[in-house]
N, C-alpha and C positions, 0 to 999 in steps of 0.2 A: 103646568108651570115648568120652564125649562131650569133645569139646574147645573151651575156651573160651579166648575171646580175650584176648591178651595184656592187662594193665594199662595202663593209661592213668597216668602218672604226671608230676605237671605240671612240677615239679624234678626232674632224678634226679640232680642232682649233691648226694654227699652231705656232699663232704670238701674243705678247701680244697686248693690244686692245691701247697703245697710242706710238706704234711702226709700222716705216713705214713696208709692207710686205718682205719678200725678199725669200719665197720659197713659193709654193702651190702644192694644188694634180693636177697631171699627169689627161687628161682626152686623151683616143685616139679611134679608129673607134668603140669598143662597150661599152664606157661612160666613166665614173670616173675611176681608177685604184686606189690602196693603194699606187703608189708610190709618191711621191713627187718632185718639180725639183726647183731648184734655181732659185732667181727672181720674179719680179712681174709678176704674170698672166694681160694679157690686159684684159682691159675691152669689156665684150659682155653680151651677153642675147641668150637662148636656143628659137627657134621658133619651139612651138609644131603644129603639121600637123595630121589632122582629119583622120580618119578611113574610109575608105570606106563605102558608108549606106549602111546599111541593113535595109530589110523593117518593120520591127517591134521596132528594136533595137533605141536606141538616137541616135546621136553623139560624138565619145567619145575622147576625144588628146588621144597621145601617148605622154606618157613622158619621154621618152627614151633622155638621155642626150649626144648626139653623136656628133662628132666634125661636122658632114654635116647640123647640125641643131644651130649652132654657128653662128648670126651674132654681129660681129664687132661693137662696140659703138667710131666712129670714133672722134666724138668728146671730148668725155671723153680721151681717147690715146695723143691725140696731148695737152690737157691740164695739163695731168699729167709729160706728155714729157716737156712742157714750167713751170710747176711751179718746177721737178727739176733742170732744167735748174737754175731759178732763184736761188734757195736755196741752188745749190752749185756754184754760180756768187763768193760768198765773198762780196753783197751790201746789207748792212745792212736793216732787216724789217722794213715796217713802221711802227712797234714798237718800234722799236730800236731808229729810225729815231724823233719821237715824241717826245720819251723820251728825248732825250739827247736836242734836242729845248728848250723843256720844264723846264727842269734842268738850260740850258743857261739861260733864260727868269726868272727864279725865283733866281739864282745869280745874275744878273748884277742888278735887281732891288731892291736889298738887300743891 
């Protein structure tokens, strides 16, 4: 399989930084691509995989960012799954929740 170098991408910030994601870069069998696809990317981490030694040489990763070298952070997925679940419920935050206690509490005793 021939493999080509990563993209070159002159922005790669896609999203302003206190908005949820809703598009990222494309990564497919030989890494990142320029394009971008709608949606949160799930959460993972790239597992880099050692060089074959050589007898004089170190040890060296490859960094190559290939979807074969993607594992899954299962946990972080099913937590992001459950807090938008909650945040489009329509049950108000416990902030919201506090506050308006709070607000009660400081009228009735007024």
């Amino acid at each position: 399989m021939e493999v080509v170098a990563d993209a070159l991408i002159d922005n790669p910030i896609l999203e302003g930084p206190y908005d949820p994601p809703t598009r990222h870069w494309r990564f497919d069998d030989t890494g990142i691509t320029d394009e971008f696809v709608e949606g949160r990317r799930s959460s993972g981490h790239f597992v880099p995989a050692p060089q074959p030694r050589q007898q004089s040489a170190q040890l060296a990763l490859e960094t190559s960012w290939t979807l074969d070298r993607l594992k899954p952070n299962d946990l972080v997925n099913q937590l992001r799954t459950w807090l938008e679940a909650v945040a489009t419920s329509g049950a108000p935050s416990p902030d919201e929740h506090d506050a308006g206690t709070n607000r009660s509490a400081i009228r009735d005793n007024h």
